[in-house]
Each structure stands twice: as C-alpha cells, then as structure tokens.
C-alpha positions as CSV (number, residue, x, y, z in Angstrom):
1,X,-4.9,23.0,-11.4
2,X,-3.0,20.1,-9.5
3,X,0.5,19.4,-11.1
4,X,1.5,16.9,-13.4
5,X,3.9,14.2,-13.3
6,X,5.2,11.3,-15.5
7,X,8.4,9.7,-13.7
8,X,9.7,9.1,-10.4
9,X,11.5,11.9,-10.0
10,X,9.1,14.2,-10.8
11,X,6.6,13.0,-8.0
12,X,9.5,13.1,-6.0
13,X,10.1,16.9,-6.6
14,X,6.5,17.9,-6.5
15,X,6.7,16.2,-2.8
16,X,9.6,18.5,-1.8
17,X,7.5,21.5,-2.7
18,X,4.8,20.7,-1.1
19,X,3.2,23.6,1.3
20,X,3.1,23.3,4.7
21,X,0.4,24.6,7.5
22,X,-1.0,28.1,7.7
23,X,1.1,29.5,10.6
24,X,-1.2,32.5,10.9
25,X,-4.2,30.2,11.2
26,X,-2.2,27.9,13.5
27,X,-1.7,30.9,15.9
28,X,-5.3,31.9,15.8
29,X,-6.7,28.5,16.6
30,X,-3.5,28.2,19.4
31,X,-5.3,31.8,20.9
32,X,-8.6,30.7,20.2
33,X,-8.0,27.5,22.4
34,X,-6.7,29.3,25.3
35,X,-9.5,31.4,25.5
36,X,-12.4,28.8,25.7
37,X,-14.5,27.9,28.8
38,X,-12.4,25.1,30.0
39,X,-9.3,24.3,32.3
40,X,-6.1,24.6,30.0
41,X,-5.1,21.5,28.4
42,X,-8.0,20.0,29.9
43,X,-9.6,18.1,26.3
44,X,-6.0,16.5,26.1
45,X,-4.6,15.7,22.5
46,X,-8.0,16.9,21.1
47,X,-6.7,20.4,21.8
48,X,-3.5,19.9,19.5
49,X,-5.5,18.0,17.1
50,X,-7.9,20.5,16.3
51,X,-5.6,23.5,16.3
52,X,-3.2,21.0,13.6
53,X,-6.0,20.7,11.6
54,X,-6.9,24.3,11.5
55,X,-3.3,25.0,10.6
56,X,-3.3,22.7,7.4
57,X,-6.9,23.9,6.3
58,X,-5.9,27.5,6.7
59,X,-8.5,28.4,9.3
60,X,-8.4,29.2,13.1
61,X,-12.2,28.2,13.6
62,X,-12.1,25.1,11.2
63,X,-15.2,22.4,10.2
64,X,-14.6,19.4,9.4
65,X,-18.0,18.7,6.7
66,X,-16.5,16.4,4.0
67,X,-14.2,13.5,4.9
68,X,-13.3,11.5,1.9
69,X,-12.5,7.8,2.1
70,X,-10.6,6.2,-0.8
71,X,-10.3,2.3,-0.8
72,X,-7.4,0.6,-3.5
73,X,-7.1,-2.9,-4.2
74,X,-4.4,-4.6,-5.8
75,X,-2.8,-7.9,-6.5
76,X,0.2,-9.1,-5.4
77,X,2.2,-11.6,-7.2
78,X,3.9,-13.0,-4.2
79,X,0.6,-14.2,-3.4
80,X,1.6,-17.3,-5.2
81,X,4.6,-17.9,-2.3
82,X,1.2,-19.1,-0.1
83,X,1.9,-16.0,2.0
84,X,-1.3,-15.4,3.0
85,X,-4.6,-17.6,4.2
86,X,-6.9,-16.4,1.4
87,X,-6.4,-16.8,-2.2
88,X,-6.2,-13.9,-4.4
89,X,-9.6,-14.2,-6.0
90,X,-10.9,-12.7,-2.6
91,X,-9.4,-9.2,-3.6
92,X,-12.4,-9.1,-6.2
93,X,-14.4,-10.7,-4.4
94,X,-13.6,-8.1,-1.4
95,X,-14.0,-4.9,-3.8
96,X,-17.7,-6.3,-5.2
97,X,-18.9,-6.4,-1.5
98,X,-17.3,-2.8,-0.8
99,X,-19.4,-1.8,-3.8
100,X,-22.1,-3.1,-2.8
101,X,-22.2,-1.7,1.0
102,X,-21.5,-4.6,2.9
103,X,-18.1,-4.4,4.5
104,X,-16.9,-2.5,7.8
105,X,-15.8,0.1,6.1
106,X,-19.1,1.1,4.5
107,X,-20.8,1.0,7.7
108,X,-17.9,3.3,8.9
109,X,-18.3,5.9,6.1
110,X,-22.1,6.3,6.7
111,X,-21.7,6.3,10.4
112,X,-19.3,9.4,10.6
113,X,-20.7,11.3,6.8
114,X,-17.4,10.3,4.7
115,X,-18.2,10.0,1.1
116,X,-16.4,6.6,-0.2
117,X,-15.1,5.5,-3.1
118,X,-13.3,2.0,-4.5
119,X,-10.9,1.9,-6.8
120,X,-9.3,-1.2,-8.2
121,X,-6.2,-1.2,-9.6
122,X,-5.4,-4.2,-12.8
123,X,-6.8,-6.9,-10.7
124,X,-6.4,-9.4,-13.6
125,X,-2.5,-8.4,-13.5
126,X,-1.0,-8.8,-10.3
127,X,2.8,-7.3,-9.4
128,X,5.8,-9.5,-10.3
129,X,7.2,-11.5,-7.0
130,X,9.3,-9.1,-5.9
131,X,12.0,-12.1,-5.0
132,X,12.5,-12.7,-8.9
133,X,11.9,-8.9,-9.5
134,X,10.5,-5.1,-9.1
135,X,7.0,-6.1,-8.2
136,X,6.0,-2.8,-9.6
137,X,9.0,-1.4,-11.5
138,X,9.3,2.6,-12.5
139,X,6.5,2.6,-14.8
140,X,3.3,0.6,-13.1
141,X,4.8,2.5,-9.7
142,X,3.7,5.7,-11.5
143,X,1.1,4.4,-13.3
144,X,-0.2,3.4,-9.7
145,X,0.6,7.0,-7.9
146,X,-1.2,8.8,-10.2
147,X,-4.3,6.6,-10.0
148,X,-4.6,7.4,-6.1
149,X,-3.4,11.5,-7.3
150,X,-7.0,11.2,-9.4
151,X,-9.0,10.0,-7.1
152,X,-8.4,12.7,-4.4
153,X,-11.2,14.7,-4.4
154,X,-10.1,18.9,-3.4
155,X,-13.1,19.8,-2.1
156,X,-13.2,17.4,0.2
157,X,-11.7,18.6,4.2
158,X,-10.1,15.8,5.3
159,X,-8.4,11.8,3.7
160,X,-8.2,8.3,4.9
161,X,-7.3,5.8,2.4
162,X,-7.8,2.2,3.1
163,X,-6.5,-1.2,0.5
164,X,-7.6,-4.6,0.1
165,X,-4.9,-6.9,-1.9
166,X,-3.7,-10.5,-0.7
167,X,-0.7,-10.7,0.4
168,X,-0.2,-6.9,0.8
169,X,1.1,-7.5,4.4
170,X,4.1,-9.5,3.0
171,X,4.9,-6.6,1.2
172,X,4.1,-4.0,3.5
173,X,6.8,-6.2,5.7
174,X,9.6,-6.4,3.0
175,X,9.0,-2.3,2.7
176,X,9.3,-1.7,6.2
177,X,12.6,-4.0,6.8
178,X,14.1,-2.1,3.7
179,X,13.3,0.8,4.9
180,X,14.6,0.9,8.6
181,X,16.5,-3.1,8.9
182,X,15.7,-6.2,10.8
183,X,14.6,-8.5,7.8
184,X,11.4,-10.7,8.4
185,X,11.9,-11.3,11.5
186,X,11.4,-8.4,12.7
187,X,8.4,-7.3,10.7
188,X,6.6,-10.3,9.5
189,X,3.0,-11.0,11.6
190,X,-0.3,-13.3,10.9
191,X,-2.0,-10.8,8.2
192,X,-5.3,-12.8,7.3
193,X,-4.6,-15.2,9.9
194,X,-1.3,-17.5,9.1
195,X,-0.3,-20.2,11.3
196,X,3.3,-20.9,12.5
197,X,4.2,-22.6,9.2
198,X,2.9,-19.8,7.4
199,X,4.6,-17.0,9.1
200,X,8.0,-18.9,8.4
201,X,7.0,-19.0,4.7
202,X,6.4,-15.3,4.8
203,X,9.7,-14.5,6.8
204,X,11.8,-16.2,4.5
205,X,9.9,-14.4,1.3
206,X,10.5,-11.2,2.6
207,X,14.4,-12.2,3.2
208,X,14.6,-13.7,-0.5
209,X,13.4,-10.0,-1.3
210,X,15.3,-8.1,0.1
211,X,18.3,-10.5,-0.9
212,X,17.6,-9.4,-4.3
213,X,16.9,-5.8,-4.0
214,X,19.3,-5.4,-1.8
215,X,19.4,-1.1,0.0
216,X,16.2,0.9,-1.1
217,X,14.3,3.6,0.3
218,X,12.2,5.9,-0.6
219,X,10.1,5.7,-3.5
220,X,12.7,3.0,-4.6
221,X,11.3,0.6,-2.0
222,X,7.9,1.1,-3.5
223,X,8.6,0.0,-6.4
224,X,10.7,-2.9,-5.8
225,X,8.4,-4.4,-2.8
226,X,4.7,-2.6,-3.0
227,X,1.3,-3.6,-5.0
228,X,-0.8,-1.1,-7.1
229,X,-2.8,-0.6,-3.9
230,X,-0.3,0.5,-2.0
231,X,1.2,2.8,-4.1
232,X,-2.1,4.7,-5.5
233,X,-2.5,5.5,-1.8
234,X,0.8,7.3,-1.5
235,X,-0.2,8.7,-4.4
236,X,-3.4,10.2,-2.5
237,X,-1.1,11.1,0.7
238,X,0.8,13.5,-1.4
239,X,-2.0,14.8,-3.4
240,X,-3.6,15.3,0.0
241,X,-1.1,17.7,1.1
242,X,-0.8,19.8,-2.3
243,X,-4.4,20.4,-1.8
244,X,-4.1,21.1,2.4
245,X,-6.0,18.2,3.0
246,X,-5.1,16.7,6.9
247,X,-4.5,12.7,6.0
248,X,-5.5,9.7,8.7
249,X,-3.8,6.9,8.3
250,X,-4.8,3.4,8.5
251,X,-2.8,0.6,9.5
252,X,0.2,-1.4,9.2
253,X,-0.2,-1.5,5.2
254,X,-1.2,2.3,4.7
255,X,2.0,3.3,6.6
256,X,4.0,1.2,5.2
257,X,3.4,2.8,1.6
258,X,3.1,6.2,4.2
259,X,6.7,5.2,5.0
260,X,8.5,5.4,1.5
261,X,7.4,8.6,1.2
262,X,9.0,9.7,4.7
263,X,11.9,8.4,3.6
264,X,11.9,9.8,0.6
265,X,11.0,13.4,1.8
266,X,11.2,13.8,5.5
267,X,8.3,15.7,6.8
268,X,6.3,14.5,4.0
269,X,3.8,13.0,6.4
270,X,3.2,16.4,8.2
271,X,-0.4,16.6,7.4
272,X,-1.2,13.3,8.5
273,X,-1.6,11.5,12.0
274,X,-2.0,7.9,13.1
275,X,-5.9,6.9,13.4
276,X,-4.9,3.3,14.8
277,X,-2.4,1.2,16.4
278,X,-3.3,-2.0,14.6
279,X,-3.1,-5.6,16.4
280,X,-0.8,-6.5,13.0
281,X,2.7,-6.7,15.2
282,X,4.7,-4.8,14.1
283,X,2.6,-1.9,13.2
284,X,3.1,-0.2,16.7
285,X,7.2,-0.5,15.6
286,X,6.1,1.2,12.6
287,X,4.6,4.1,14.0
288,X,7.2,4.8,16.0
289,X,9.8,5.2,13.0
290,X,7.1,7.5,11.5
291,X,6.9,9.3,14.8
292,X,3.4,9.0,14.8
293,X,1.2,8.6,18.1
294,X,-1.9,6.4,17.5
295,X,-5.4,8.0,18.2
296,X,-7.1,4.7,19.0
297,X,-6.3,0.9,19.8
298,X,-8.6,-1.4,19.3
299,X,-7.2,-4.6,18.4
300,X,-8.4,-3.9,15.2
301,X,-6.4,-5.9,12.0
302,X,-8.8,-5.7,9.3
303,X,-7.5,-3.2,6.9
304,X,-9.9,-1.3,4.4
305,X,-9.1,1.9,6.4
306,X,-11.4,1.1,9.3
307,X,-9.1,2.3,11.7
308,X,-8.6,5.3,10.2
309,X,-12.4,5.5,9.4
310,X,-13.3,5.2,13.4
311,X,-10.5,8.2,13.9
312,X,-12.8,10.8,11.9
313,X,-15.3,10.6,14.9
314,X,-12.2,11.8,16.9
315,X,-11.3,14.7,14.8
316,X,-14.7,15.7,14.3
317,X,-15.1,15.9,18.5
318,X,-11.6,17.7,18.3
319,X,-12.8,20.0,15.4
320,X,-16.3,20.6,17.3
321,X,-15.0,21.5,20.6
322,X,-11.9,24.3,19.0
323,X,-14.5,25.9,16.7
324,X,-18.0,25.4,18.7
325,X,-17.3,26.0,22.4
326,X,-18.2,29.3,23.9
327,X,-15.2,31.1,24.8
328,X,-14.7,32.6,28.7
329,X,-16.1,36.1,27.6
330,X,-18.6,35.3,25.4
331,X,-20.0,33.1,28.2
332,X,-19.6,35.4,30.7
333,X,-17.7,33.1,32.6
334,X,-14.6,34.1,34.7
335,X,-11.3,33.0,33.1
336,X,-9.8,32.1,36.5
C-alpha cells in the first residue's frame, strides 16, 4: 500500500526515501545490449534509454505495455493580471474537449496505446495572485499533490502527465526564476500567444512575485507561485517513482513543477527524462538546470503533455529493440 501523507514535510520525506533503479537489472540489460546483432553503440541514446528503463522497472528484458497519461487542469488567479491571450473560461472549456476526444493529446494517447485520464482540479476556485499572496499556500499545495498521488495508476509501466490552466506559464516562469535567478526577464515567453505588450505585463508580474515571496525553493516555491495543476502533477512524479514507474516529461510547465521537486530532493527526477524541447523560450534553459537532454524538438508549445505523449513512440522503439532483437549467438551471427 502506497504511503500516506498530510503536510509538506511529510511528502518531502517520503521523496527522500524514495527507491532507486534495480542495479542488478541495470547490469543485465547493460550485458544484454552488448550482446545483440548490431555494431556497439550503433542505436545511439535508444541503447541507454532502454537499459534506464529496465533498471527502474526491475527487469533486464523489459516491455513497455501500459503507458499512462494523466492530464490536470487548474486555475490560476493571476490570470486576472491579463497574462495570458485566452480567458480563463477556456480551461473548462479545454478539459470538456479532452473528455470528449478531441484534442492532440487524445489523438496522441490512441496513437501509441496510453490509457488517459483528466482530472480537474477546483476550477470554480482559482489560486490567489501569488503577487498579493501564496497562490496555493500549505494546505491546497497538499490538497493538490495528493490529487495527482491518486490518480497514478501502479499497474501501469510507464507516466507522462500533461496540464491545461491559463496563465500556468506565468507561473511556471515566477517558479523557475525562484528557483535558479534571473527574474522575468529571463524566463518569461509568449505562452498562448502574447504580444510585446503582453510579455512586458507578464515580466513585470512575475517580478511583483517574486518581490513578495522573496528566496523559495523547493516545495516552498510551489506553493507560493504554482496552480493546482501543476502541483497534482508533482504529485504523480513522486508517486511515479515509489511505484518504479519511468516518468516523461512534458514541457516548459511540467518541469517547472518537475523543478521544485529537484530542488527540493536532488535526484528526485531520476526516473524521468525529457520527452521535448518545447518552442516556449526558456524551456531549453530549463532543461539544462534539470540536466535533462530532450528526446525530440519539434517546435511544439502546446502543452497537454503532447510532447511527452510523442516521446512514448521513442521509448517503445528503445524498449523493442533491448528486449526483441536477436542476440549475435542466437542468430548465429559472428560477433566481430
């Protein structure tokens, strides 16, 4: 049974005793790969994808059969700033069309067999403005976490969770410049599409913010910067590793939530890697503080976990090739 927790502090411990990968499958799957009928290090980063994700599911011939996607939306108080170039009734309106099948990411999920889900998160009650206050304080932050704990699913073999909430990329910039400096400047892009007015709006709201809250990391940041959305899926991301479930993440929003728990816990984001380098600026900056190298880029800034979404094809080709491929003497083949 998957632990409990009710505070802050708590999630925070359960995250520094997490597990880590199988090193006994990771050695088997390292053996297996140098043994199959191909030139070494000829598949590339497949080859060290697919032994990583044997290591965190325990196996050294792994499958990859049941990818869950997980899509939170939340509203975001600083909305009202006129941060973004939708209102906030299009979060709803956003999560009725995901529940109905019509966005990317549904198309996504059927295309590579992930099962997906949508969970919204108090639309009716968006965050406080985090430049008059927490926009989540202690108690939503946790209320938040544990929604995205629930909806992990521990049968499943693999995680991407996607958002929808406007004006999330406001607040995935004021996280971000907490985190690792710069202010707005250096973290503020277009989101949904801004013009040159708008992104100066923006800038100056996330320097009002961080004006107010002043040094936070962590799980701190979180809760003085991030919407429901963001935190339910760092709420999934640790749940994901309790359970040894290998985590792609999305783009510039999903890391930045991805990011106060690496600050929190280093190494928290072991079981995870990048499925996209986003076209939202300063997502590439982002990835690079994680220390995580992008499987794909696309040009993609839509959100939803689509980037992610694509990156399952990858895995699966990684996963395929490690576990599928004949090795040199089964083949009969001469190792060279």
């Amino acid at each position: 049974m998957a632990p409990e927790f009710e505070t802050l502090d708590a999630f925070a411990a359960l995250m520094r005793t997490a597990p880590g990968p199988d090193t006994a499958a990771q050695a088997g799957a390292t053996a297996r790969n140098g043994q199959l009928t191909k030139p070494p290090g000829s598949l590339g980063r497949l080859e060290d994808l697919a032994i990583w994700y044997g290591a965190w599911r325990g196996m050294e011939r792994p499958a990859l059969v049941a990818p869950q996607i997980v899509i939170f939306a939340g509203n975001h108080g600083v909305a009202a700033r006129g941060v973004s170039a939708f209102p906030p009734e299009v979060t709803a309106q956003m999560v009725g069309n995901f529940q109905a099948g019509g966005a990317a990411i549904n198309q996504l999920a059927r295309t590579f067999g992930a099962r997906m889900q949508v969970a919204a998160l108090e639309l009716d009650r968006p965050t406080a403005d985090f430049t008059e206050s927490e926009a989540l304080g202690a108690a939503d932050c946790v209320a938040a976490l544990r929604t995205g704990w629930d909806a992990v699913d521990p049968t499943s073999d693999l995680l991407v969770v996607g958002e929808m909430g406007i004006g999330n990329t406001t607040a995935a910039a004021a996280i971000a410049a907490a985190l690792y400096g710069g202010g707005g400047e250096a973290w503020v892009g277009r989101g949904t599409g801004v013009d040159d007015a708008g992104m100066a709006v923006k800038r100056d709201v996330v320097d009002a913010g961080l004006k107010r809250h002043g040094d936070v990391r962590g799980l701190a940041a979180l809760s003085a910067f991030g919407g429901r959305e963001m935190a339910a899926m760092a709420g999934a991301m640790v749940r994901a590793r309790i359970e040894g479930i290998p985590l792609i993440l999305d783009g510039f929003i999903c890391c930045a939530a991805a990011a106060c728990l690496e600050t929190e816990v280093p190494g928290a984001l072991d079981h995870a890697v990048a499925g996209h380098q986003s076209d939202e600026a300063a997502h590439g900056k982002l990835l690079a503080e994680l220390g995580k190298a992008p499987l794909l880029q696309l040009d993609l800034r839509l959100g939803e976990g689509s980037g992610a979404a694509l990156a399952i094809g990858v895995l699966q080709g990684a996963v395929a090739c490690l576990s599928g491929m004949a090795t040199f003497a089964e083949a009969g083949v001469s190792a060279g």
